[in-house]
C-alpha positions as CSV (number, residue, x, y, z in Angstrom):
1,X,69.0,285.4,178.4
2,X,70.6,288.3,179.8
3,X,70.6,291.9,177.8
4,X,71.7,295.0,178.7
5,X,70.5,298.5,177.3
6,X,72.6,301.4,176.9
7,X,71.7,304.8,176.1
8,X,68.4,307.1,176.4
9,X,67.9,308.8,173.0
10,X,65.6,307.3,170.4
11,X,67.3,305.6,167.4
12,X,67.2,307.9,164.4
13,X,69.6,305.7,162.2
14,X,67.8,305.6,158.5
15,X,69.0,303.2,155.3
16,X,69.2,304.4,152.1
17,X,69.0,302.0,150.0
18,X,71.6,298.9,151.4
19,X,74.7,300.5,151.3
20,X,74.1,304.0,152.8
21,X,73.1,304.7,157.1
22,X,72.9,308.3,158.1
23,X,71.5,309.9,161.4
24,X,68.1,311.6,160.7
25,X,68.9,315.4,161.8
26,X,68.8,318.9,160.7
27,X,72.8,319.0,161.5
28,X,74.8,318.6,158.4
29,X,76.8,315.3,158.5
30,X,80.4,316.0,158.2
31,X,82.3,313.2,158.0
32,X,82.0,309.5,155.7
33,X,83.1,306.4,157.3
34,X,83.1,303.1,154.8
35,X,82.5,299.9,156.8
36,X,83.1,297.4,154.4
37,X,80.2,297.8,151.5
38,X,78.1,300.3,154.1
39,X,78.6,304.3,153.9
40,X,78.0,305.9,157.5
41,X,77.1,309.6,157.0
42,X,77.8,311.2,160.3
43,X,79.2,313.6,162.9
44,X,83.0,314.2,163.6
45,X,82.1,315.2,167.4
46,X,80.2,312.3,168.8
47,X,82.9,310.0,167.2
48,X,85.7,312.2,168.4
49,X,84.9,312.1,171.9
50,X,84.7,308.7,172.5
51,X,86.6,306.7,169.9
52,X,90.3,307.4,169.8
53,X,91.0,305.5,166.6
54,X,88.7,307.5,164.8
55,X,90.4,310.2,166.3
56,X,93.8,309.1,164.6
57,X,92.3,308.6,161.1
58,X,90.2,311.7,160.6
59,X,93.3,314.0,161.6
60,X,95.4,311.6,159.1
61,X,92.3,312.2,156.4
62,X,91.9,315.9,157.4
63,X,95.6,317.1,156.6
64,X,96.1,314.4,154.0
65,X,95.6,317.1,150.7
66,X,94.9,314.0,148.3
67,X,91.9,312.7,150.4
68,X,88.4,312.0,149.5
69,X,87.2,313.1,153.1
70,X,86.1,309.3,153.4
71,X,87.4,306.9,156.5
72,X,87.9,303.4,155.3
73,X,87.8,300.7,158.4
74,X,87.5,297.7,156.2
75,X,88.7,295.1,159.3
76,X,86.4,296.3,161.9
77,X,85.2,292.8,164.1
78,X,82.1,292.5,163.5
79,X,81.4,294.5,160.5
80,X,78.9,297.1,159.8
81,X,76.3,296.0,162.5
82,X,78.6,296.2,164.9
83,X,79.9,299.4,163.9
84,X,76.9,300.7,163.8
85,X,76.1,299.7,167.2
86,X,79.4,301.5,168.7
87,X,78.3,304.7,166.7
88,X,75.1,304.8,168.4
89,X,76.6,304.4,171.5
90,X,78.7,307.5,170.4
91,X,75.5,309.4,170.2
92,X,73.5,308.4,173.4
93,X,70.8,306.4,171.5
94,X,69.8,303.6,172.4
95,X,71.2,299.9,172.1
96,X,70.8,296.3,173.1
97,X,73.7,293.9,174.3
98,X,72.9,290.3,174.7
99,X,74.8,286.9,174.6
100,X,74.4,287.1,170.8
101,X,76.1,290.6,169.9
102,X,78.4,291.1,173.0
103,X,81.4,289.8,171.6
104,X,81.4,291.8,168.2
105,X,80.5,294.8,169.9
106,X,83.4,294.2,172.0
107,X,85.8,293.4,169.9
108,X,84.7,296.1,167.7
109,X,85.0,298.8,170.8
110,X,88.5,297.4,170.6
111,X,89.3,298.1,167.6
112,X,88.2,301.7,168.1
113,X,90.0,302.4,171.2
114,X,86.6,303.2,172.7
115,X,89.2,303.0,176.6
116,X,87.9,305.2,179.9
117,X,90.9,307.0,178.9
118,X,89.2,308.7,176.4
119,X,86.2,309.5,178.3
120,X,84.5,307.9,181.8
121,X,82.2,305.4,181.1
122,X,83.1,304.5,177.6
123,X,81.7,301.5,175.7
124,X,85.2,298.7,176.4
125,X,84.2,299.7,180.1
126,X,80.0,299.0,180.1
127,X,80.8,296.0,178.2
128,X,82.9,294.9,180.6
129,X,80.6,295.0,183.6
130,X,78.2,293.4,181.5
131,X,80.3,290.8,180.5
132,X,81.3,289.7,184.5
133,X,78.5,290.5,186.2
134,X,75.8,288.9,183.8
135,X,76.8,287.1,180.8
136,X,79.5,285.3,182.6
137,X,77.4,283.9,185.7
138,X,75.0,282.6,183.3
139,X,75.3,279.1,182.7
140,X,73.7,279.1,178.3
141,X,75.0,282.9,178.2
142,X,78.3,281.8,178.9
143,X,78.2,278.6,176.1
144,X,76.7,280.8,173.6
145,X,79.1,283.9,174.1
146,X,81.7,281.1,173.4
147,X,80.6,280.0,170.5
148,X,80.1,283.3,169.3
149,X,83.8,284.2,169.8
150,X,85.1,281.9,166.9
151,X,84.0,284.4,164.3
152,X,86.4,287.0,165.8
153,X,89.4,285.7,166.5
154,X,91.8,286.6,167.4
155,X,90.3,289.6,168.7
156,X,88.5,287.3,171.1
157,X,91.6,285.9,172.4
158,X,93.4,289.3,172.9
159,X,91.0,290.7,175.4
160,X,90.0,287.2,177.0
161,X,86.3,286.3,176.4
162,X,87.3,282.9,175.0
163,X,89.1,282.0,178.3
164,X,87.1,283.2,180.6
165,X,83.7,281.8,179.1
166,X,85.9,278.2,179.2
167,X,86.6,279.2,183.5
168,X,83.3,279.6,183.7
169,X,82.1,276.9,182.1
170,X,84.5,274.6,184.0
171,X,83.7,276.0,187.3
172,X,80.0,275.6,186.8
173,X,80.7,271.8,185.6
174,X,82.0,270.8,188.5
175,X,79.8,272.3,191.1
176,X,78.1,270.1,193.1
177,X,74.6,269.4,191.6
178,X,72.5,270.5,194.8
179,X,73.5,273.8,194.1
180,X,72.5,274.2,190.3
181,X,69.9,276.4,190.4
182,X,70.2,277.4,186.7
183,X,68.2,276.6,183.4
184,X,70.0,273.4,181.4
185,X,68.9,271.0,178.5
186,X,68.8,267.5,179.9
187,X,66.4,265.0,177.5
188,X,68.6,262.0,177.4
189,X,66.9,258.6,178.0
190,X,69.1,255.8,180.2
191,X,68.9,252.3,180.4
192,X,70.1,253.0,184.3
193,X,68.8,256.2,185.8
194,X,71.3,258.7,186.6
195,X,72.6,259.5,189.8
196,X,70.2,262.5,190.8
197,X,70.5,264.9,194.1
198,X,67.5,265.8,196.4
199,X,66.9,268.9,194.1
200,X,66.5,267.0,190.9
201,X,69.8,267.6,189.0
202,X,71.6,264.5,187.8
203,X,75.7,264.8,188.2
204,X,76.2,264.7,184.5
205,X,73.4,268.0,183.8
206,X,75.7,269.8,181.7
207,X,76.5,267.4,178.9
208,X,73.7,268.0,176.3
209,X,74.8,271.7,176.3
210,X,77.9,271.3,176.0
211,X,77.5,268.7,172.7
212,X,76.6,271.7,170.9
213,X,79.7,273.1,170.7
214,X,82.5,273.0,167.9
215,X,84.8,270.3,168.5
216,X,87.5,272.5,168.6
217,X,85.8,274.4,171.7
218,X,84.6,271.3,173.1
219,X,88.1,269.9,173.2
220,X,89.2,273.3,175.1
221,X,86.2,273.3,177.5
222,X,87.1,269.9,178.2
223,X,90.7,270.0,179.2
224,X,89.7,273.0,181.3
225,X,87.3,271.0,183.8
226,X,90.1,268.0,184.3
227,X,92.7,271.3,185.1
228,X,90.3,272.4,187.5
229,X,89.1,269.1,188.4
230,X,85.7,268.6,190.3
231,X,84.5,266.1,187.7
232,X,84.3,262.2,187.4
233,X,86.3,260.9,184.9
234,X,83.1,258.8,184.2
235,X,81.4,261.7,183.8
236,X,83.7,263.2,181.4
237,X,83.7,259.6,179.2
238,X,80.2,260.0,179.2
239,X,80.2,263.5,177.8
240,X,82.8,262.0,175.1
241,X,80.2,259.2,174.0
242,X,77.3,261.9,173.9
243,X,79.0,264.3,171.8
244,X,80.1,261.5,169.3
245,X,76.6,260.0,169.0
246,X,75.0,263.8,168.5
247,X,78.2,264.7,165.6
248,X,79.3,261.5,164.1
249,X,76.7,259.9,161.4
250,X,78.6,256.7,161.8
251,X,78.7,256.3,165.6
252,X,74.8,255.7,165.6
253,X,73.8,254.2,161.7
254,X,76.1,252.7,159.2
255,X,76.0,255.3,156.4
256,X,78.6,255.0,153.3
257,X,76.5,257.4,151.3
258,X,78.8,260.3,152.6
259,X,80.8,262.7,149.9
260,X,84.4,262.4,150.8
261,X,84.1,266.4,152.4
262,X,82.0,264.7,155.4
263,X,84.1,262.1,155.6
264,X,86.9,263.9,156.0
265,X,85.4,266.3,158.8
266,X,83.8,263.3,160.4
267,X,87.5,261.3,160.1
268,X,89.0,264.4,161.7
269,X,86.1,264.7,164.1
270,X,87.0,261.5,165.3
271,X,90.5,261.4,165.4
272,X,90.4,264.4,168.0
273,X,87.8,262.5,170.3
274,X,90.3,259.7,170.4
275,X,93.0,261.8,171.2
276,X,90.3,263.1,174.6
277,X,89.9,259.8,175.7
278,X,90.9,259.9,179.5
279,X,93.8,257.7,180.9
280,X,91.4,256.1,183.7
281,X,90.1,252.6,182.9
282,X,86.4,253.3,184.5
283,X,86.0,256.6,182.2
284,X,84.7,255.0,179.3
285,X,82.5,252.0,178.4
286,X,83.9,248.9,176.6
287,X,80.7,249.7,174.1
288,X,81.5,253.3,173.2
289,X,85.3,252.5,172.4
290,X,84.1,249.3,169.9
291,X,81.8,252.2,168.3
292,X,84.5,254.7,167.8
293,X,86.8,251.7,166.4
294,X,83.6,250.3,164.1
295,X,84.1,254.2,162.9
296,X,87.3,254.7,162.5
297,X,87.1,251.6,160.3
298,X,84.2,253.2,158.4
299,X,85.7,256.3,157.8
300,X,89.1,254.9,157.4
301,X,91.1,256.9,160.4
302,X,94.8,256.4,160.5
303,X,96.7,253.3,162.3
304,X,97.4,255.6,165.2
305,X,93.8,255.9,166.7
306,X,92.8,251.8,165.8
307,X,95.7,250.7,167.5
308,X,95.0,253.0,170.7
309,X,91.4,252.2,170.3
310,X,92.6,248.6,170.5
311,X,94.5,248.9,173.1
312,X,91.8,250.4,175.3
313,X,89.6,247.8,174.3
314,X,91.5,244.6,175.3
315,X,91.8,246.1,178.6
316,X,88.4,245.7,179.8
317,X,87.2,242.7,176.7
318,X,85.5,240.6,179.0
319,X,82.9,244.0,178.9
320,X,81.8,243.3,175.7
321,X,79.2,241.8,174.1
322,X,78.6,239.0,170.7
323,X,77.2,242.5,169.1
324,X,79.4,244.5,169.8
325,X,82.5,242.2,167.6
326,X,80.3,242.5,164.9
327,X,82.9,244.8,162.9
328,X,82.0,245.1,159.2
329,X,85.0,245.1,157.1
330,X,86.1,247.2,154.4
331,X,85.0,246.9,151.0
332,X,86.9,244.2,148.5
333,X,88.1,242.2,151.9
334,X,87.5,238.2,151.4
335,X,84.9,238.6,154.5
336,X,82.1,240.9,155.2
337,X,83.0,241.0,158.9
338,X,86.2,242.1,160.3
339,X,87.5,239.3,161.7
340,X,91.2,240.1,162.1
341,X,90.5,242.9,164.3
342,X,89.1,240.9,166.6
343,X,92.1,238.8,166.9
344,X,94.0,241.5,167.6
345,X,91.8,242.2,170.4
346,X,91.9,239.4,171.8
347,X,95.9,239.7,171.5
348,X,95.4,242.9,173.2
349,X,93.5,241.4,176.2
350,X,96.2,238.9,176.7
351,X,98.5,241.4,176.4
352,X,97.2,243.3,178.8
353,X,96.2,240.5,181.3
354,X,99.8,239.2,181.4
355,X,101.1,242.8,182.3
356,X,98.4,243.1,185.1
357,X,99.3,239.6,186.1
358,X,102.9,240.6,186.4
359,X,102.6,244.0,188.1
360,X,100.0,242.2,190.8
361,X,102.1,238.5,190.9
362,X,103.0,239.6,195.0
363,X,99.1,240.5,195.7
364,X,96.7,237.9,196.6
365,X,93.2,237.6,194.9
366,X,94.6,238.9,191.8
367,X,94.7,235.3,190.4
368,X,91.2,235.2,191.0
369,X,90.2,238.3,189.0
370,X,92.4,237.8,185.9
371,X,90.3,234.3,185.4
372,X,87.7,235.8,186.0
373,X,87.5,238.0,183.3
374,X,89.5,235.2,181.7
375,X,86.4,232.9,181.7
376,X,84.0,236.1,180.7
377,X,86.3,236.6,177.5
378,X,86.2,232.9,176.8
379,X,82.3,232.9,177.1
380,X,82.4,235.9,174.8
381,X,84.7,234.6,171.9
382,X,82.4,231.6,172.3
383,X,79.1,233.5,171.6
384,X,81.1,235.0,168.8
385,X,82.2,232.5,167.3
386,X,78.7,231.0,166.9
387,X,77.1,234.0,165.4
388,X,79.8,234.8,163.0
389,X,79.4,231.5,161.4
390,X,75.6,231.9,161.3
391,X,76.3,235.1,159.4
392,X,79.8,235.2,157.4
393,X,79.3,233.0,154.8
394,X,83.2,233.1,153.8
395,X,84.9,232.2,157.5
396,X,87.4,229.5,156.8
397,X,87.6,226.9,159.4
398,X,91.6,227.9,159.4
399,X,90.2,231.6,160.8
400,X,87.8,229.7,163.2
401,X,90.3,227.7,164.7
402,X,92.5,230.5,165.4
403,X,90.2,232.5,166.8
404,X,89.0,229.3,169.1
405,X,93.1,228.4,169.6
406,X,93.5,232.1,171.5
407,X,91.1,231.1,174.2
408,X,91.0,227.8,174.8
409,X,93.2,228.1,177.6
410,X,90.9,230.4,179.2
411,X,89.4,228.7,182.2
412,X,85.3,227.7,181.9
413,X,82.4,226.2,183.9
414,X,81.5,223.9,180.6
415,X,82.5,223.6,176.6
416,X,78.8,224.4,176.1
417,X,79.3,227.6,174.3
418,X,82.7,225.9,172.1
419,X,79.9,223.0,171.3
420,X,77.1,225.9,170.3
421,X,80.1,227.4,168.2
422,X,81.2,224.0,166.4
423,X,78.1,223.1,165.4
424,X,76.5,226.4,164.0
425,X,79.7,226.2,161.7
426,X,79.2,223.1,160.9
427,X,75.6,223.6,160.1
428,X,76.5,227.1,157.7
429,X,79.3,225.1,156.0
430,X,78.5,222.1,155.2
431,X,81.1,221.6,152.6
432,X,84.2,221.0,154.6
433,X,86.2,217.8,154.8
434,X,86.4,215.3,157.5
435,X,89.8,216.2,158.9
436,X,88.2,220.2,158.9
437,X,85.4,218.5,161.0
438,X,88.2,216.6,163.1
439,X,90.5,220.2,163.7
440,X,87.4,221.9,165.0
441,X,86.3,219.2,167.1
442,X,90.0,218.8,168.7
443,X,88.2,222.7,170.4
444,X,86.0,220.8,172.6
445,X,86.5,219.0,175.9
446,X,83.7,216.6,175.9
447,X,84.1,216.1,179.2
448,X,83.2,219.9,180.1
449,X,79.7,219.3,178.1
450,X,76.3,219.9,180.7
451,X,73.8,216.7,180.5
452,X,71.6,218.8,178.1
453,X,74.5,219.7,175.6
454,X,74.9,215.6,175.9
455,X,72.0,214.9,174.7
456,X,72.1,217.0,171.8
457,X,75.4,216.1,170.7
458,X,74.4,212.1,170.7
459,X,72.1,213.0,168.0
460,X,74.1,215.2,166.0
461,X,74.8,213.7,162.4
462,X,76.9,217.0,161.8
463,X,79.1,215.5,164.1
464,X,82.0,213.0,163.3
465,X,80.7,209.4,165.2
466,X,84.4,209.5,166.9
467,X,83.4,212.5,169.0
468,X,79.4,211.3,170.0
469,X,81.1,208.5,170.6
470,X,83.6,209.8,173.4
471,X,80.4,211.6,174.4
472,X,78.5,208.4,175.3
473,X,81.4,206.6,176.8
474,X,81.7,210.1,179.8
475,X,78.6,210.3,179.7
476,X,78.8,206.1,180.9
477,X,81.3,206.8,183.0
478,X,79.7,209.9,184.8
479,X,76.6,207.7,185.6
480,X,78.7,204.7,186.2
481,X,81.1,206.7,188.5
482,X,79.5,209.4,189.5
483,X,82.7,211.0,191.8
484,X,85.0,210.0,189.5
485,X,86.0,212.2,186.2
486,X,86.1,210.7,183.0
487,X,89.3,210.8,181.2
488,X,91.1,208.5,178.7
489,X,94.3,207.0,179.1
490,X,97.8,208.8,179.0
491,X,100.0,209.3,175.8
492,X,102.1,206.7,175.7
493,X,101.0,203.8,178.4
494,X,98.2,201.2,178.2
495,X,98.6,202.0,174.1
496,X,96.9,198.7,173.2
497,X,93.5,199.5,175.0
498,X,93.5,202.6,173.6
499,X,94.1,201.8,170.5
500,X,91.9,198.9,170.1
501,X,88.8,201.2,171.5
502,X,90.0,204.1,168.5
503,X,90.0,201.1,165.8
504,X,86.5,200.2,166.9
505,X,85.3,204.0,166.7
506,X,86.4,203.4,163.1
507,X,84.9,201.1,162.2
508,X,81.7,202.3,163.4
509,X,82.8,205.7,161.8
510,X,83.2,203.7,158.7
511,X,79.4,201.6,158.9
512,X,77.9,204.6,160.4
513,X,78.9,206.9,156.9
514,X,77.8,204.4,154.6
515,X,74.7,203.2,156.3
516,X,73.5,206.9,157.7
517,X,71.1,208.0,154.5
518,X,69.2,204.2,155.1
519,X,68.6,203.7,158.5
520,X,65.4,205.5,160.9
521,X,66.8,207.3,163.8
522,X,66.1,204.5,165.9
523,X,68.0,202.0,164.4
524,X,70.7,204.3,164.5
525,X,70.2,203.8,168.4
526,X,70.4,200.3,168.6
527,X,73.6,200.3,166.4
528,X,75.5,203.0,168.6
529,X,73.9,201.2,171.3
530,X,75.7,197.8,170.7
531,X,78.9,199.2,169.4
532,X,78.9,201.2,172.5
533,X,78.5,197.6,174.7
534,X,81.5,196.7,172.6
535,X,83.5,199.5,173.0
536,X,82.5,199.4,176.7
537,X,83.8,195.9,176.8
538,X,87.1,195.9,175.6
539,X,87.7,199.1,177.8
540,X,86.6,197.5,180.8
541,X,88.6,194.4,180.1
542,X,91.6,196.4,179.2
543,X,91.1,198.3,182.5
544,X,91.1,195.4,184.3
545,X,93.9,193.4,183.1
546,X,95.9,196.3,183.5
547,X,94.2,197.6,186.9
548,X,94.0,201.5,185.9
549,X,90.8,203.0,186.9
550,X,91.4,206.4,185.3
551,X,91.4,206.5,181.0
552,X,92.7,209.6,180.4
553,X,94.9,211.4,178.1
554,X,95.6,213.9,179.8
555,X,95.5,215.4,183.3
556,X,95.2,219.0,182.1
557,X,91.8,219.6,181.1
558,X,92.3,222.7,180.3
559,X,93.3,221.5,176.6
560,X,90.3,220.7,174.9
561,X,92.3,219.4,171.7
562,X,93.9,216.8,174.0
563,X,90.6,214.4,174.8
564,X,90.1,213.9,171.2
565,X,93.5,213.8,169.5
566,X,93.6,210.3,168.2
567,X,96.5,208.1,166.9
568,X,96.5,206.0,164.0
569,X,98.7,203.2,164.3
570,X,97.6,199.7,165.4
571,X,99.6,197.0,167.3
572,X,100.1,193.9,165.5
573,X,97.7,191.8,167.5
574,X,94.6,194.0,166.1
575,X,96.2,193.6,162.6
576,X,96.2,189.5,163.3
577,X,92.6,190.1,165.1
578,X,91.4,191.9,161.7
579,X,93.1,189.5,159.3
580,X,91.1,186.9,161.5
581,X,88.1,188.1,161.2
C-alpha cells in the first residue's frame, strides 16, 4: 500500500478524556473548534494561514457580540479524525496518508478551503499529487480508495475521486495481461484452465478484486470497462457469475432460512446483475443464467428479470444440462419442481430458433446448425423428462406429454432417450390407466429404438403388449430386410391387413393381461413367440395379395405418435371370422 507523510514536527495532540484534543504547549490556546462531540483547543494562527473557511467563521464569531468564542463545524467529511488530521497539517506535525484516510482528509481539506490560494503548498494541493501519482497507479489502492468514497458523498463526486478511481480501474482491466506487473488476488479453481500469458497472469486477473465491491460501484466499474473497451465480453460474463456466486446465498446453496431484510437486498442484488447482463450471446454461460433464474424464483424477483432470464436462456437451451432444469418451485404449487418454466423455455428456444431460422433462410449451412441444436434440445428434454419422473412424485402424464409434444419434432439419431423417459414414468406411477399408458406411448417411434433399447422393451411388462409387439414385428423386419425400413401401412389403404394385425394385438393384449401374474417369463416367450408367427402370417399374406412391400403409416418419421396410433373399427369379414370361431 502506498502512504505518504507530511510534515516534520512531532505530534503533541493530547485527549482529555473522549471529548476534549488540545496541542500540548506553553502557548495559551485561543480559540474552540467543536467537531461533532470532540472540542479542539487551539491556535487562531496556524488555522488562519492555511484554512480559509476557518478564516470566515472566526471573523463571523469574533464580531458576533452574542458568541461563545466556540466554532461549530458539525458537517465536516470525515469527522473529528479527519479534522484532526488537517489541523496538524496546519501545524507542521506530522501525518500519514494512505489508501484508507485519503479520501476524508480530502474531502475534509475541502470543506475548509485548505486551496494554494491561501498559501503554496497547502493540504487540497499535496493530496492531490499523492492522489495521481501513487494511489491512482496502484492497482488495490485504487479499488480501496473507491470503496472508501461511498462514505462521503457527495463530496467525493464534487472533486472527482469516484471517477477517476473507476478510469483507472477500467484502464488497468483492459491492459493486456503481459504487462501486469502488479499485486492481485486470483484463488479461483477452474474446471478448464484459464487462458494465461508467458508472465503468468490469466486474462480475467482482476475479477476476484473487483467482487469485493458494493454492487452499486461494481455496476459503475463495470459499464466503465465496456465504454472504454479492451475487455471480452466473456470476460465481463464471467466477472458477472463470480460476483453473484461470492454475494448471493442463493446462487451457490438453497437457503429459505433468510429474514425478509436479506431477501430483499439479495432480490435487489439480483435484479441489478440482470439488468448488467451483456447483449452478446458468448458472454455468459447457459449454467449461470439457469442459476440466476433458480434465484430469482427463490427470492421471488419481479416478472421483468424471469422473462429476460428466459429469454436469454432459450437462446443457447441445447447448452444445458438434465441438472440444470431442475427448478424447485415455489411453496403451496401442486409440484415440487418447476415444471412450467421449463415449458416456457422450451417455447423460448423455439422462439428463438424460428427467428434465427428466418433472419439466416438465404445462407447455407444454417439448416444444419438449427437441427443441430435442435437434436441437442431434444436429447435434453429427453434426459429430463426421465429424471423428473424419478423424482416429482405429482407429474401428471397430461404435463409429461406436453413437455414430450414440444420436441417431438426435433430431429434424433434414436427414440432411446423418449423410451428411457416412458418407462421411468411408468415405473414411478404405476397407477395410471391404460389409455394414459397408450398417450405416452404414441411419444415413441419404435422404429428409431437401437437393438439394445429392443431388447429391453420386449421384456417390459410396464409396457402395453401393442407396443412390444410393434417392437418385435421391426425388429423382424430389420433382420428380415435388412436395407429396407420398417413401417406399417398408410392411413386409409390396405385397411383390412391392418386391421386384422391390430385385432390380433388385442387379443393377445387381452390373454396377455389376464394370464401375466401365472405364467414364468418363459412361457411368456413361447406365447409372444407364436402370436408373433401369427401376426407375421397374416401380414405377410396380406402383403402378398396386395403386393405392397412397404407397411407403413406414415412416411414422416418424424411423428413418433403416428407408428402407434391405432384404429378401432373392424371390417365385417373379421366380425364373421370372430363369430366363426
Amino acid at each position: 500500500m502506498k502512504f505518504m507523510k507530511l510534515g516534520s514536527k512531532p505530534d503533541s495532540f493530547q485527549s482529555d478524556e473522549d471529548c476534549i484534543r488540545y496541542v500540548a504547549t506553553e502557548l495559551a490556546t485561543d480559540v474552540v473548534v467543536n467537531v461533532g462531540d470532540v472540542k479542539f483547543y487551539l491556535h487562531k494562527f496556524p488555522l488562519l494561514s492555511k484554512s480559509a473557511r476557518l478564516q470566515k467563521l472566526i471573523a463571523t464569531t469574533t464580531t458576533d457580540e452574542q458568541s461563545d468564542d466556540e466554532i461549530r463545524i458539525p458537517d465536516i467529511p470525515g469527522g473529528p479524525p479527519a479534522f484532526e488530521i488537517c489541523a496538524k497539517f496546519c501545524y507542521g506535525m506530522t501525518v500519514t496518508l494512505n489508501a484508507y484516510n485519503v479520501v476524508a482528509v480530502r474531502c475534509a481539506a475541502e470543506y475548509l478551503e485548505m486551496y494554494e490560494s491561501i498559501e503554496s503548498g497547502n493540504l487540497v494541493y499535496k493530496i492531490e499529487v499523492f492522489l495521481n501519482s501513487s494511489v491512482l497507479r496502484s492497482w488495490k489502492d485504487s479499488i480501496i480508495v473507491l470503496q472508501t468514497t461511498r462514505s462521503f458523498y457527495p463530496w467525493s463526486e464534487d472533486v472527482k475521486i469516484d471517477v477517476r478511481c473507476l478510469e483507472s480501474i477500467a484502464l488497468k482491466a483492459a491492459i493486456d495481461p503481459a504487462r501486469v506487473d502488479w499485486s492481485y488476488t486470483y484463488n479461483r479453481r477452474k474446471l478448464i484452465p484459464p487462458e494465461i500469458n508467458n508472465n503468468g497472469v490469466p486474462r480475467d486477473w482482476w475479477i476476484e478484486d473487483l467482487a469485493e465491491l458494493s454492487i452499486d460501484l461494481f455496476k459503475r466499474v463495470i459499464s466503465t470497462i465496456r465504454r472504454k473497451g479492451g475487455v471480452l465480453p466473456e470476460v465481463i460474463g464471467e466477472a458477472l457469475e463470480v460476483y453473484a456466486a461470492k454475494r448471493i446465498p442463493c446462487f451457490m446453496i438453497q437457503n429459505d432460512d433468510n429474514d425478509d431484510e436479506d431477501v430483499m437486498e439479495e432480490r435487489s442484488l439480483l435484479e441489478t446483475l440482470v439488468s448488467m447482463l451483456t447483449s452478446e450471446k458468448q458472454s455468459v454461460s447457459c449454467g449461470f443464467l439457469i442459476k440466476l433464474l433458480k434465484c430469482s424464483v427463490s427470492l421471488e424477483c419481479g416478472e421483468e428479470e424471469r422473462k429476460e432470464l428466459s429469454r436469454r436462456i432459450g437462446e443457447k437451451l441445447e447448452e444445458a444440462n438434465v441438472a440444470d432444469l431442475l427448478i424447485r418451485a415455489p411453496e403451496g404449487g401442486e409440484t415440487v419442481y418447476d415444471i412450467d418454466i421449463v415449458e416456457t423455455l422450451i417455447d423460448e428456444f423455439l422462439t428463438q430458433t424460428q427467428r434465427r431460422d428466418e433472419l439466416d433462410c438465404s445462407d447455407e449451412g444454417n439448416g444444419f446448425v438449427s437441427d443441430s441444436s435442435k437434436g441437442n434440445v431434444a436429447k435434453l428434454i429427453d434426459g429430463y423428462l426421465a429424471e423428473i419422473s424419478r423424482i416429482e412424485p405429482n407429474l401428471s402424464p397430461l404435463k409429461f406429454i406436453t413437455v414430450a409434444e414440444k420436441v417431438s419434432n426435433f430431429p434424433r439419431s434414436s427414440h432411446d432417450g423418449v423410451y428411457r423417459a416412458i418407462d421411468m414414468f411408468l415405473k414411478q406411477h404405476p397407477g395410471i390407466t391404460k389409455s394414459e399408458k397408450k398417450s405416452l406411448c404414441r411419444l415413441m417411434d419404435c422404429r428409431k429404438l437401437s437393438p439394445e433399447a429392443c431388447a429391453h422393451a420386449v421384456q417390459n411388462e410396464r409396457l402395453p403388449l401393442r407396443v412390444v409387439v410393434q417392437i418385435l414385428f421391426f425388429e423382424q423386419v430389420r433382420a428380415t430386410c435388412p436395407t429396407t425400413k420398417p413401417s406399417l401401412p398408410p392411413s386409409g389403404s390396405h385397411g383390412s391387413s391392418r386391421t386384422t394385425t391390430e385385432e390380433e394385438c388385442d387379443s393377445v393384449t387381452a390373454t396377455e393381461e389376464t394370464t401375466r401374474d401365472k405364467t414364468s417369463s418363459s412361457e411368456k416367450s413361447k406365447a409372444k413367440g407364436v402370436v408373433m408367427s401369427r401376426i407375421f402370417s397374416k401380414l405377410w399374406t396380406g402383403k402378398d395379395k396386395d403386393g405392397v412391400g412397404d407397411v407403413s403409416s406414415s412416411d414422416t418419421s418424424e411423428s413418433p405418435g403416428s407408428v402407434t396410433t391405432v384404429g378401432d373399427k373392424s371390417t365385417p369379414s373379421t366380425r364373421r371370422r370372430r363369430s366363426s370361431s
